[in-house]
Rosetta silent file (secondary structure, phi, psi, omega in degrees, C-alpha in Angstrom):
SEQUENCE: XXXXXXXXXXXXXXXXXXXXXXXXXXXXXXXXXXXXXXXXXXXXXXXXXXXXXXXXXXXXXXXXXXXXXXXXXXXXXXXXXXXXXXXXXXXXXXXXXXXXXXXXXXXXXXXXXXXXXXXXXXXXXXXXXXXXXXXXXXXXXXXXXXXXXXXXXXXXXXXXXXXXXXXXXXXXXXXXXXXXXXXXXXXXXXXXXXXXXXXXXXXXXXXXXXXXXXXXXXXXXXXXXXXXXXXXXXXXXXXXXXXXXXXXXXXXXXXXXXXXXXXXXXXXXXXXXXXXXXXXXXXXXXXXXXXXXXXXXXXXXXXXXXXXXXXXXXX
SCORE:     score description
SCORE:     0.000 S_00000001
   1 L     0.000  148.662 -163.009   97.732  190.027  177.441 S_00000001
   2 L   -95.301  175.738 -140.147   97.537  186.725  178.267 S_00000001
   3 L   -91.459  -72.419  172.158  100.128  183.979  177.107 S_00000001
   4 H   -33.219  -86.228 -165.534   97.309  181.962  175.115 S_00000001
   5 H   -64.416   32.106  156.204   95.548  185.111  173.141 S_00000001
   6 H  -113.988  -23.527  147.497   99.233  185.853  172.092 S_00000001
   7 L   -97.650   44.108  169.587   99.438  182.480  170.460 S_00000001
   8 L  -103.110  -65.684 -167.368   96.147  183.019  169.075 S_00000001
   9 H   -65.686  -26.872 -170.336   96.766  186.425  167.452 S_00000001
  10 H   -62.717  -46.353  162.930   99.913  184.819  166.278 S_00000001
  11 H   -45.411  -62.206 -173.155   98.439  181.959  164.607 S_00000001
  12 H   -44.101  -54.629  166.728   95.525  184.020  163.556 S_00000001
  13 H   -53.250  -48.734  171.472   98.294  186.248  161.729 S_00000001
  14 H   -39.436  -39.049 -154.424   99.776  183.437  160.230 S_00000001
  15 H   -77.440  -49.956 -153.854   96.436  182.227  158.816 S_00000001
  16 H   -94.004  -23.184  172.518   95.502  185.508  157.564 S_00000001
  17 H  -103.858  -22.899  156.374   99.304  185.771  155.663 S_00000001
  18 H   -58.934  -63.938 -151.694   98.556  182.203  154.115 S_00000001
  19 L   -64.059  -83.984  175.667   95.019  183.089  152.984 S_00000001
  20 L   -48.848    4.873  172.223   96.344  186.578  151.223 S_00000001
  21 L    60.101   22.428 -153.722   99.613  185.264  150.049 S_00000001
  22 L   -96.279  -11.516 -177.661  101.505  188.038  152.109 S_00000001
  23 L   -76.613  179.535 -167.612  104.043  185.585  153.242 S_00000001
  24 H   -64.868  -44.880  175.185  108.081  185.290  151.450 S_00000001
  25 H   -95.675   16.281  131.276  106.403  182.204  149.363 S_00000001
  26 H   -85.228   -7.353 -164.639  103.156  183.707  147.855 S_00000001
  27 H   -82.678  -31.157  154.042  104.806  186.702  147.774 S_00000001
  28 L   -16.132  -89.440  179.056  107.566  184.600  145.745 S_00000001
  29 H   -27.146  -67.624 -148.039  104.772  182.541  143.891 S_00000001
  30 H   -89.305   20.852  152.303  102.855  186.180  142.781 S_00000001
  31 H   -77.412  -72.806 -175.497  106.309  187.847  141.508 S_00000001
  32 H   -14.695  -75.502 -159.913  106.637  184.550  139.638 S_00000001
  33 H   -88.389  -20.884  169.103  103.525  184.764  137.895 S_00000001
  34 H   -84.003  -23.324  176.563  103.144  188.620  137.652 S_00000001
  35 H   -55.479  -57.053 -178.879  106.287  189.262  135.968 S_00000001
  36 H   -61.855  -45.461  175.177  105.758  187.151  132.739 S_00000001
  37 H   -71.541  -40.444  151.739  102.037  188.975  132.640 S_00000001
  38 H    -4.731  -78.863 -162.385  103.786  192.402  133.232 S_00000001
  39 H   -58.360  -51.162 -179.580  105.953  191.671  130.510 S_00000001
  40 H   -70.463  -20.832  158.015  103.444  190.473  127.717 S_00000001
  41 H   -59.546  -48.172 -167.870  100.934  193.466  128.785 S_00000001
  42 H   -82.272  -41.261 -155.002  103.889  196.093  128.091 S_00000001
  43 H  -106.530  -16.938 -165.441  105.427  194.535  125.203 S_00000001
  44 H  -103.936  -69.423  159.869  102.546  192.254  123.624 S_00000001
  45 H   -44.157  -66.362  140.134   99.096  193.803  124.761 S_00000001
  46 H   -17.481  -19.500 -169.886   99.656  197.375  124.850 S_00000001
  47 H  -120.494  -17.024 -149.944  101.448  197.355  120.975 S_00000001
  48 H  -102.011  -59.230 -165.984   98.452  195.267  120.031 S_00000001
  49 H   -61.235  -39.928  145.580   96.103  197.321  121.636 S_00000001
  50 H   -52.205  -59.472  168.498   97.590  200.479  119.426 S_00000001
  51 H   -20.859  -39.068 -139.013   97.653  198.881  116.653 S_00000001
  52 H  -118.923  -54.326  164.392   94.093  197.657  116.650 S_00000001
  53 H   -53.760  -21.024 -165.310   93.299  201.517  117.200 S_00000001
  54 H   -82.335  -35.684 -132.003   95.370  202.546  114.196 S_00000001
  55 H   -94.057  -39.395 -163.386   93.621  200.068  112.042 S_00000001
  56 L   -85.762  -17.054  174.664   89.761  201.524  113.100 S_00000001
  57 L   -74.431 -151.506  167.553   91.262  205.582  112.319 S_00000001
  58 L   -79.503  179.220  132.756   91.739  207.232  108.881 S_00000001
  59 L   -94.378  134.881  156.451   94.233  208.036  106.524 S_00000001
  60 L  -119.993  117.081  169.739   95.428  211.161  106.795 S_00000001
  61 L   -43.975   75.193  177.935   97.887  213.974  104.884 S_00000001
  62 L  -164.132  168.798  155.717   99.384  214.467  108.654 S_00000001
  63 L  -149.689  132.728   11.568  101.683  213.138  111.175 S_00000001
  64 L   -54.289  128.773 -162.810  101.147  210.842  112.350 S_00000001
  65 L   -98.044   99.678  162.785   98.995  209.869  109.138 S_00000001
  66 L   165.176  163.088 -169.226   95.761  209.136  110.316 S_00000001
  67 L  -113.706  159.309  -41.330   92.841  210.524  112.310 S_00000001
  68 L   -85.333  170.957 -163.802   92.427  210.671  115.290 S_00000001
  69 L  -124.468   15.230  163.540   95.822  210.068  117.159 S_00000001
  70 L    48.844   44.220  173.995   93.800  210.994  121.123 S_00000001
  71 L   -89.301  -25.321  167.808   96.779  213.302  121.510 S_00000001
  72 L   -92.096   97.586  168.576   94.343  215.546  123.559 S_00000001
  73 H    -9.848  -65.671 -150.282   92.127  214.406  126.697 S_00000001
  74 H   -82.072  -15.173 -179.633   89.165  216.805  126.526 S_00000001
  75 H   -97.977   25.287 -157.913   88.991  215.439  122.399 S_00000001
  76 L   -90.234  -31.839  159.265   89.131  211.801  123.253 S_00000001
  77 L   -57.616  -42.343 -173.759   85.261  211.299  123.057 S_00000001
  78 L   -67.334  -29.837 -177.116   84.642  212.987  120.133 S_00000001
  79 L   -90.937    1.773  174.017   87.723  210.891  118.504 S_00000001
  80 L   -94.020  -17.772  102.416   86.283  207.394  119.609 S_00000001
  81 L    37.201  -83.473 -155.357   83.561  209.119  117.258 S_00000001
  82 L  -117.769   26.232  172.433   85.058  208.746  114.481 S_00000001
  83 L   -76.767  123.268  167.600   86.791  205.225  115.130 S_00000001
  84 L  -130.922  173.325  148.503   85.253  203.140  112.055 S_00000001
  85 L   -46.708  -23.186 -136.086   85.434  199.606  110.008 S_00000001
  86 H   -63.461  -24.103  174.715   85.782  200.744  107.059 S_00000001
  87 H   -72.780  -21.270  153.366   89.181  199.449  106.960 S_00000001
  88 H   -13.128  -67.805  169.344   88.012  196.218  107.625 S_00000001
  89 H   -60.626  -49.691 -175.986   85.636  196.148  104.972 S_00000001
  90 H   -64.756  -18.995 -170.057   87.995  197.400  102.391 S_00000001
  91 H   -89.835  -42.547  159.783   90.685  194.311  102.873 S_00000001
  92 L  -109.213   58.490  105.318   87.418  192.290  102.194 S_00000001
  93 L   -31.770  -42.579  171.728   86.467  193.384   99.556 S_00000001
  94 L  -129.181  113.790 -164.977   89.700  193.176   97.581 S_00000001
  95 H   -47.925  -16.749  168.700   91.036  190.350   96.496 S_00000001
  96 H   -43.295  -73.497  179.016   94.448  191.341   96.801 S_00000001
  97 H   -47.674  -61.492 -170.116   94.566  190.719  100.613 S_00000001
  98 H   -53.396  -47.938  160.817   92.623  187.513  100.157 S_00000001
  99 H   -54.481  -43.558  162.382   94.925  186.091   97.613 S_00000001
 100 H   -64.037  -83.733  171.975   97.889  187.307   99.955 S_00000001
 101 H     7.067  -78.601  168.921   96.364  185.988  102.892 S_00000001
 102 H   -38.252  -70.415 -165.900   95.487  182.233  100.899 S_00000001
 103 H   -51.543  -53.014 -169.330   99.332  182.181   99.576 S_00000001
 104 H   -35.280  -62.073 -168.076  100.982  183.212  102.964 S_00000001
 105 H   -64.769  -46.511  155.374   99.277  180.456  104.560 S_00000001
 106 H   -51.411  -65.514 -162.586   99.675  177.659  101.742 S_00000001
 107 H   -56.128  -54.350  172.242  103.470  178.385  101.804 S_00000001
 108 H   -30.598  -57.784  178.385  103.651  178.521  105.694 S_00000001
 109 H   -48.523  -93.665  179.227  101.899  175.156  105.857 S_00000001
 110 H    -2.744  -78.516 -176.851  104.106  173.503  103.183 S_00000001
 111 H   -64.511   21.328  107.770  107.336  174.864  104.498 S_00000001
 112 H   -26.184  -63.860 -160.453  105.678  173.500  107.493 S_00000001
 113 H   -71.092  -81.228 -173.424  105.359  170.178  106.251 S_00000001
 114 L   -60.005  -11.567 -169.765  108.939  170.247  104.654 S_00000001
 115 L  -113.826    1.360  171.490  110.287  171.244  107.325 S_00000001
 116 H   -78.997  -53.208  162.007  108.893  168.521  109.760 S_00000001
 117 H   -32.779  -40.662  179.844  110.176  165.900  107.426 S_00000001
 118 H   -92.222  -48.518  170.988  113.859  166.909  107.761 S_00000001
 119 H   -31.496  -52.349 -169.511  113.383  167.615  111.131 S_00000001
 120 H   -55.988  -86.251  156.211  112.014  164.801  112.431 S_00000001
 121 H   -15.208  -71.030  175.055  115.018  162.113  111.321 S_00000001
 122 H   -32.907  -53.962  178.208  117.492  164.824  112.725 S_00000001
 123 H   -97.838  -18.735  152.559  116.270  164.977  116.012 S_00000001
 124 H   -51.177  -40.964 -170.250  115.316  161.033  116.105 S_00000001
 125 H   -92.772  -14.832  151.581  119.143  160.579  115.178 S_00000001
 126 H   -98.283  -14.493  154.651  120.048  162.915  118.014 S_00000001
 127 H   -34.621  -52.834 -172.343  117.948  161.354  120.725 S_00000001
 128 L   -86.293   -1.103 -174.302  119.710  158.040  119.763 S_00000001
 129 L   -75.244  163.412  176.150  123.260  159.342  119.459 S_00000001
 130 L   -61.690  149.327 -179.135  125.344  158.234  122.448 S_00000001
 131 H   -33.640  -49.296 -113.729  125.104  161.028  125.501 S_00000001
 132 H  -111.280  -21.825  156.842  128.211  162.006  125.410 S_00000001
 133 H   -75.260   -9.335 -173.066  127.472  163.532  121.685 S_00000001
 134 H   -90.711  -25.879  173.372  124.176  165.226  122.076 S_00000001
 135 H   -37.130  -52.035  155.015  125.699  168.434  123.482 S_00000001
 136 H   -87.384   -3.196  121.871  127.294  168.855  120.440 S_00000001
 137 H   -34.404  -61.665  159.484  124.571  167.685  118.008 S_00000001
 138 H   -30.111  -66.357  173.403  123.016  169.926  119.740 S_00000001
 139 H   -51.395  -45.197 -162.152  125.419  172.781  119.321 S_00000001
 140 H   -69.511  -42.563 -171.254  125.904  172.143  115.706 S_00000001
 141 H   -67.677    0.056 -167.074  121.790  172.840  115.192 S_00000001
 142 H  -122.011  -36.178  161.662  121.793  175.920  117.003 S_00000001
 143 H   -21.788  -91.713 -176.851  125.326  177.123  115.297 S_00000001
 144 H   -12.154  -34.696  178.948  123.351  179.020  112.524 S_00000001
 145 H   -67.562  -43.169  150.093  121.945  181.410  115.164 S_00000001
 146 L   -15.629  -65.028 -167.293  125.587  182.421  115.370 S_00000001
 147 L   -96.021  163.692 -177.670  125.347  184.532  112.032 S_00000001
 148 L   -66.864  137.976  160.463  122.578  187.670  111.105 S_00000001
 149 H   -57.534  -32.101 -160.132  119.509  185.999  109.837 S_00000001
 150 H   -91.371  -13.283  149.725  119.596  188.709  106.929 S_00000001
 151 H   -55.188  -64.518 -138.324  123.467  187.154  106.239 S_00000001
 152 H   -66.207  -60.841 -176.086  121.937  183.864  106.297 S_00000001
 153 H   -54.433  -85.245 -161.709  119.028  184.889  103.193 S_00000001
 154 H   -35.130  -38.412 -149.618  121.609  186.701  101.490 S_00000001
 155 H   -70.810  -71.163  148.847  123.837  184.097  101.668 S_00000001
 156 H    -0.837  -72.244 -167.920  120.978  181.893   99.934 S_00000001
 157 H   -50.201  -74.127 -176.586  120.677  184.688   96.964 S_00000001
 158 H   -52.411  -15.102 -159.589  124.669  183.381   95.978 S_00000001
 159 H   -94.673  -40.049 -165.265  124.167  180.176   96.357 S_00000001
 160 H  -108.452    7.269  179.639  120.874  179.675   94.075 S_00000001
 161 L   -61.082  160.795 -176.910  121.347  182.707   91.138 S_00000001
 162 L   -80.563    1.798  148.274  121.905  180.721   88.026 S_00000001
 163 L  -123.271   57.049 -155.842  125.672  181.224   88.276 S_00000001
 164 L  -107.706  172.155 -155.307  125.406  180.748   91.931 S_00000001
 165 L   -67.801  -48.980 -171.969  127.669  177.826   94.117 S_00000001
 166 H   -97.992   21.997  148.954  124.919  175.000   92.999 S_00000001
 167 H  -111.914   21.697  162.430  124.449  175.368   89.738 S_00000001
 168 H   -97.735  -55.209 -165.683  127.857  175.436   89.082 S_00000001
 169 H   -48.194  -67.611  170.619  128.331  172.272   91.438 S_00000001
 170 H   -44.915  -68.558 -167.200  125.568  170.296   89.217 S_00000001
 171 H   -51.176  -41.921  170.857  126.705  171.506   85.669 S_00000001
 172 H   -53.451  -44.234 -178.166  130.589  170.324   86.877 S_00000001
 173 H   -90.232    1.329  163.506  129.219  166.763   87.735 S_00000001
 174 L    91.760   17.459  177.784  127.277  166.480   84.477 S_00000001
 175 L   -90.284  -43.010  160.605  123.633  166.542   86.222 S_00000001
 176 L  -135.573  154.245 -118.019  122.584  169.595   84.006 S_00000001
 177 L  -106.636  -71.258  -79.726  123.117  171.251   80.906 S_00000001
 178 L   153.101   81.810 -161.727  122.157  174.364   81.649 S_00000001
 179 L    -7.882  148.772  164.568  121.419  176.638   85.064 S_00000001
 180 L   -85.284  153.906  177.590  118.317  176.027   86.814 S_00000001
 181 L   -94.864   88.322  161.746  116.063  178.978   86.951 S_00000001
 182 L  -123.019  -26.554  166.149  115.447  178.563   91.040 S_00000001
 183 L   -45.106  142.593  169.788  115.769  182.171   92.397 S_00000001
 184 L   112.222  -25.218 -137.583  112.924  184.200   92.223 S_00000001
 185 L  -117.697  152.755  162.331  110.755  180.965   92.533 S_00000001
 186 L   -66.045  -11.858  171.985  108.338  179.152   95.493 S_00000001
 187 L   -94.480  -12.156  162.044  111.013  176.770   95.626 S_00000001
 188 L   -80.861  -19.474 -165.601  113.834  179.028   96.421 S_00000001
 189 H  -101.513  -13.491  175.731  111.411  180.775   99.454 S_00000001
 190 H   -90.002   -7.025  170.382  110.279  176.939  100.898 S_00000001
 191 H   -62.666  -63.268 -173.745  114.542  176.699  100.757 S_00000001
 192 H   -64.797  -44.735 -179.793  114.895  179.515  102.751 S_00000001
 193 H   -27.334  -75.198  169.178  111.883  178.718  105.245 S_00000001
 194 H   -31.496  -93.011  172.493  112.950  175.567  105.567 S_00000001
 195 H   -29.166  -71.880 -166.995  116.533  176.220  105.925 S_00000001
 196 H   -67.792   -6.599 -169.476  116.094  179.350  108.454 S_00000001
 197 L  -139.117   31.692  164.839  113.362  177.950  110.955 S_00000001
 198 L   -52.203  -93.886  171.426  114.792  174.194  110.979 S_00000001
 199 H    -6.050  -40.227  178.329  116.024  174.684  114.147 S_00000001
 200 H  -106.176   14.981  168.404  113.257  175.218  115.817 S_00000001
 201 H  -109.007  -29.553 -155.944  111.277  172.074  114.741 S_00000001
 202 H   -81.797  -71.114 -141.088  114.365  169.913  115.696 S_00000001
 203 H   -67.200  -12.345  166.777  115.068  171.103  119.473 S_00000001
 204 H   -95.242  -22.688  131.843  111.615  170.379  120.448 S_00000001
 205 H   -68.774  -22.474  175.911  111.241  167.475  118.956 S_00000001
 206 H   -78.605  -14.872 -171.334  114.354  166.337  120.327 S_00000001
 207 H   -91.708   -9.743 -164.050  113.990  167.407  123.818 S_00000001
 208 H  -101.870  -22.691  176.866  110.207  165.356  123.582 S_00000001
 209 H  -105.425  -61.475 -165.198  112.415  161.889  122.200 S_00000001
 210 L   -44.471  -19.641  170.981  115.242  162.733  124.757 S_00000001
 211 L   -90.409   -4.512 -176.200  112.674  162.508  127.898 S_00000001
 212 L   -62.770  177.346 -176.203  111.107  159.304  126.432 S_00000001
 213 L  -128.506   93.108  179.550  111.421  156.262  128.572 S_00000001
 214 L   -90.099   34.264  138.904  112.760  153.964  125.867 S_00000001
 215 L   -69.091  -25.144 -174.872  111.987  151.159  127.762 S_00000001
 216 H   -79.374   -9.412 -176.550  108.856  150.822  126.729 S_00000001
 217 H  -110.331  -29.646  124.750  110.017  150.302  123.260 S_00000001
 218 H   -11.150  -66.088  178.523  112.280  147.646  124.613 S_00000001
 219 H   -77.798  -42.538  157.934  109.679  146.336  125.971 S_00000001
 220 H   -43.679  -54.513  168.102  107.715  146.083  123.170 S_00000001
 221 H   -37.264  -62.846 -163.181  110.905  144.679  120.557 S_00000001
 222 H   -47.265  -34.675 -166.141  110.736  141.676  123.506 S_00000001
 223 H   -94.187   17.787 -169.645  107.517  141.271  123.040 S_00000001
 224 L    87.308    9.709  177.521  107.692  140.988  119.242 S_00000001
 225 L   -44.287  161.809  161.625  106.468  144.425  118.142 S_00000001
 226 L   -94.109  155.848  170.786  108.779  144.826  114.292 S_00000001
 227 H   -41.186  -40.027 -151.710  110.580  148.462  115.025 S_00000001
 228 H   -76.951  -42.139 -175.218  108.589  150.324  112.383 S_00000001
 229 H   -71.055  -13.839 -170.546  104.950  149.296  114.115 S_00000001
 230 H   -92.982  -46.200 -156.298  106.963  150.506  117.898 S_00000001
 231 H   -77.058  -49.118  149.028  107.576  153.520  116.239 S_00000001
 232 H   -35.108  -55.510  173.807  104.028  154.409  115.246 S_00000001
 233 H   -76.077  -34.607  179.888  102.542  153.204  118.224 S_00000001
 234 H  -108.723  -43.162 -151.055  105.061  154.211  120.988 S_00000001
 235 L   -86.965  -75.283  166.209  107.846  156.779  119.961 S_00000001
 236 H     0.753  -86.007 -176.877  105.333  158.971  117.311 S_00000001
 237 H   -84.253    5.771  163.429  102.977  159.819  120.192 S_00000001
 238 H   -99.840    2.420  170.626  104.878  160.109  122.662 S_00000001
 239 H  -113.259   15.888  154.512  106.803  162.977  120.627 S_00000001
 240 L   -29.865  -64.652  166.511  103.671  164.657  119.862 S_00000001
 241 H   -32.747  -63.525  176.905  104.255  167.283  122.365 S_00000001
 242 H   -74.477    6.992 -161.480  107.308  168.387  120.271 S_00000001
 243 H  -118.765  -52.342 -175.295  106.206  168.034  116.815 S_00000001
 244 H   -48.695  -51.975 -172.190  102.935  170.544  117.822 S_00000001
 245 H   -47.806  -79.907 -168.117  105.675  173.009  119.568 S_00000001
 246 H   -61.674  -26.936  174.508  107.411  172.662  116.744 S_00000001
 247 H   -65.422  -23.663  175.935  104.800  173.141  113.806 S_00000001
 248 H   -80.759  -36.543  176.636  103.573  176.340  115.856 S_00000001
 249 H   -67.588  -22.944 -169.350  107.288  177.919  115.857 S_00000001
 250 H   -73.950  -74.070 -174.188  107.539  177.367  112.356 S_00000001
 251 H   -67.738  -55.760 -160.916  104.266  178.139  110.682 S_00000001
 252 H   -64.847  -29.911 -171.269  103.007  181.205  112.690 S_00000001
 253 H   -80.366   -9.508  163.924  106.499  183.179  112.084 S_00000001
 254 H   -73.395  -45.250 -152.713  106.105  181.791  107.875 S_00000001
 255 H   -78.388  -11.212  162.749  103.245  182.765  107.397 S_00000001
 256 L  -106.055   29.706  159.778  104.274  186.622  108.123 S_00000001
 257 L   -67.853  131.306  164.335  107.372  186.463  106.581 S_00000001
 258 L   -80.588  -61.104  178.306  109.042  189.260  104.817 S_00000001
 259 H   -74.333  -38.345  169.404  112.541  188.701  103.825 S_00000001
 260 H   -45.449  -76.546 -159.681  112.742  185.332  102.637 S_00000001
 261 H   -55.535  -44.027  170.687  109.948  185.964   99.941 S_00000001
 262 H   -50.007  -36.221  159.191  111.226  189.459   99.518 S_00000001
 263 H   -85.833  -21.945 -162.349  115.014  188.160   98.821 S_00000001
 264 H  -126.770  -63.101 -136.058  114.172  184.608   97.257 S_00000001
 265 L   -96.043  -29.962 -174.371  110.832  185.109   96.111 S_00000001
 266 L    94.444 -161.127  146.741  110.908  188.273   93.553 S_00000001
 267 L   -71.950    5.420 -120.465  108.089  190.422   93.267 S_00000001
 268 L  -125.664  -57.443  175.920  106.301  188.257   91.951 S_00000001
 269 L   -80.115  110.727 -171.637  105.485  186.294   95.197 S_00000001
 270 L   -76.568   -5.706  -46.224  102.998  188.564   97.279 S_00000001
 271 L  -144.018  148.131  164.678  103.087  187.190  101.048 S_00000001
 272 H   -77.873   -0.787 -172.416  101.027  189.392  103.423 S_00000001
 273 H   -91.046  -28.547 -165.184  104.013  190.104  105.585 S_00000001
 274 H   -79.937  -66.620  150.595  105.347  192.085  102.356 S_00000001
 275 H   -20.369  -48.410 -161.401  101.862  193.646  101.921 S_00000001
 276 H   -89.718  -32.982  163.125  101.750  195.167  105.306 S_00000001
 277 H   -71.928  -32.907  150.735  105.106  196.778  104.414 S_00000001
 278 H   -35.797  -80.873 -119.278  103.697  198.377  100.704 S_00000001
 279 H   -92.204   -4.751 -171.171  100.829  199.675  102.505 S_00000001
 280 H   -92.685  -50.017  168.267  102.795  200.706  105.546 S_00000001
 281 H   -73.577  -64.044 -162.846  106.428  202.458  103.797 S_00000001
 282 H   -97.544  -38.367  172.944  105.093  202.841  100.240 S_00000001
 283 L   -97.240   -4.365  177.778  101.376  203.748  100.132 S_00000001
 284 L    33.313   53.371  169.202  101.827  205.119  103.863 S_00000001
 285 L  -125.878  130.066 -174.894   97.937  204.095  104.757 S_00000001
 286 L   -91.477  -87.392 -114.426   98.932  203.136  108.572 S_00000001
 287 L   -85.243  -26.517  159.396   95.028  202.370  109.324 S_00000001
 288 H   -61.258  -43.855 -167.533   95.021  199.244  106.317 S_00000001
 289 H   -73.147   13.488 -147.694   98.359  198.036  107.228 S_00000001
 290 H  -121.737  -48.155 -170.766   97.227  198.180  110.681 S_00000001
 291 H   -71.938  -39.777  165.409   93.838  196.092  109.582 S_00000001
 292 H   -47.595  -67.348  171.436   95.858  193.789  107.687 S_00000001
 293 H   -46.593  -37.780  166.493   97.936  192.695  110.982 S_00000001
 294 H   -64.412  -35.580  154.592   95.344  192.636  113.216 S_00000001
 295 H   -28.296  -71.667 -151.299   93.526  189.957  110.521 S_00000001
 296 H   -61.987  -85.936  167.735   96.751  188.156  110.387 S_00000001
 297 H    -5.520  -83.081  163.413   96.955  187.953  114.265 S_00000001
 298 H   -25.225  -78.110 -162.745   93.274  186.733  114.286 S_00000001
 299 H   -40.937  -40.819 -143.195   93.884  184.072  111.513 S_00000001
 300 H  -117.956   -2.150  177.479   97.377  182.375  113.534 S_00000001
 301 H  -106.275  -36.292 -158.028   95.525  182.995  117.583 S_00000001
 302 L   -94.499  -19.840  167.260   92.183  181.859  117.415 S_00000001
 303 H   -70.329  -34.558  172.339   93.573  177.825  115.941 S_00000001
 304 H   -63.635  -16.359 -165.698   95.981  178.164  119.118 S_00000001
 305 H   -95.764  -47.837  163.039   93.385  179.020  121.193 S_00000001
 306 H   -29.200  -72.242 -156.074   90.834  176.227  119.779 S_00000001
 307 H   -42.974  -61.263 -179.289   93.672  173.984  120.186 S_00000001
 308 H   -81.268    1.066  174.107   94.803  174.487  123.373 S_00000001
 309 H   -60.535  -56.477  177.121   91.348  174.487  124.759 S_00000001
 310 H   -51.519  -23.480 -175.599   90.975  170.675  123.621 S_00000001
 311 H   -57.121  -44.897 -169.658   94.253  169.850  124.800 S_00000001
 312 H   -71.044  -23.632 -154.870   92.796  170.913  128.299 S_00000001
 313 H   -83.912  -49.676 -174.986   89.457  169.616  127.728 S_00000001
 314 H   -72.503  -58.546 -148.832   91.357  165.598  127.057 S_00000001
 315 L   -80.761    0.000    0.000   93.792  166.048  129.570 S_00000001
């Protein structure tokens, strides 16, 4: 072979290992990016995708209870057959779900809300702390994470019972008469909310004012902006990024909470995350509690998905 069609074919391989990504950096690159899809196929998609089957079977006196469970090939036509709505229909229908549903999401916002408020300040005051302190600002907001979440609740329970740490604290310093009534209450479960998912509104706002370039607010102060009008115009939107981050970690993991409302809240307080355990553990109908999550799913993915569409569509 001649010296030239051997640095032809070579190139030509090269070209041909670009184009198909067979070389050590697509093959890099398409590890990269298949791994993370892998994972949310096996662990996200695939548990979804059962689910979403359970919720279209039966109820059934069996076990697993509900019809059909596809445990046999040669029946698997006949059992997509008898895949129906009906559970669908039945959640609207009864106001129960819809009245969970409505509360879930009113608290989630709220303790949303409340929990942006505290946040916000927190991580504003550790942006501005000197460097050599935000590690351990830092540390201290993540310290909670330390202890069992269901320690945490409990923890809560002693603190707010009417002869609990702070109504002993008040009634010593002469602020009330007579225990507050707060266990039991929406204001002991936006406590807990609040309290337990804090964390995750602060580090993302904080990591969105720690990358600012707080020159620009500099420059503005020179140029006579007053601080409050800098912050509203410059710091505000430029921590946008972190305040969305953070309002999404918050609210979608409220609004299917169980244990707060279950420990704090009584019986009293109804949350759909509590609902899907009744109908799943106590009334054992798999195929509602199964319709109920996939709803719930729907309801907190399709505003993320709007959302991030626009994001793409301005940027």
């Amino acid at each position: 072979m001649k010296p030239g069609a051997v640095e032809r074919e070579k190139s030509g391989g090269a070209g041909n290992r670009r184009k198909w990504g067979i070389g050590s950096r697509g093959l890099f690159r398409r590890v990269v990016i298949g791994v993370p899809f892998l994972w949310l196929a096996g662990l996200f998609l695939v548990p979804f995708l059962i689910v979403v089957k359970i919720s279209l079977s039966q109820t059934a006196v069996a076990i697993p209870p509900y019809l059909p469970t596809f445990g046999d090939p040669s029946t698997w036509w006949s059992g997509l057959t008898q895949l129906t709505l009906d559970n669908y229909v039945w959640i609207a229908s009864d106001d129960l779900y819809f009245n969970a549903y409505t509360l879930s999401l009113a608290i989630a916002a709220a303790s949303t809300v409340l929990t942006l408020l505290i946040a916000y300040p927190l991580a504003y005051g550790m942006a501005k702390a000197p460097p050599a302190w935000r590690i351990t600002l830092v540390m201290l907001v993540i310290l909670p994470f330390w202890t069992s979440f269901l320690i945490r609740v409990y923890a809560w329970i002693a603190i707010l019972k009417p002869e609990g740490l702070l109504n002993q604290l008040l009634m010593s310093i002469g602020l009330i008469s007579e225990p507050l009534v707060i266990l039991n209450t929406p204001t002991a479960i936006f406590i807990g909310i609040v309290y337990s998912y804090l964390p995750f509104m602060t580090l993302p706002i904080y990591a969105s004012l720690e990358r600012m370039d707080h020159s620009l607010t500099e420059a503005a102060a020179d140029l006579g902006s007053p601080p409050l009008k800098s912050f509203w115009t410059i710091t505000f939107p430029l921590s946008l990024p972190g305040v969305i981050a953070g309002c999404f970690l918050v609210f979608i993991p409220a609004a299917g909470e169980f244990v707060i409302p279950d420990l704090l809240g009584g019986s009293r307080t109804l949350m759909i995350g509590k609902t899907v355990w009744l109908e799943f553990f106590t009334n054992r109908d798999w195929p509602v509690a199964s319709a109920v999550a996939v709803v719930l799913v729907a309801i907190l993915v399709v505003p993320i998905v709007i959302f991030q569409r626009q994001q793409a569509r301005v940027g």
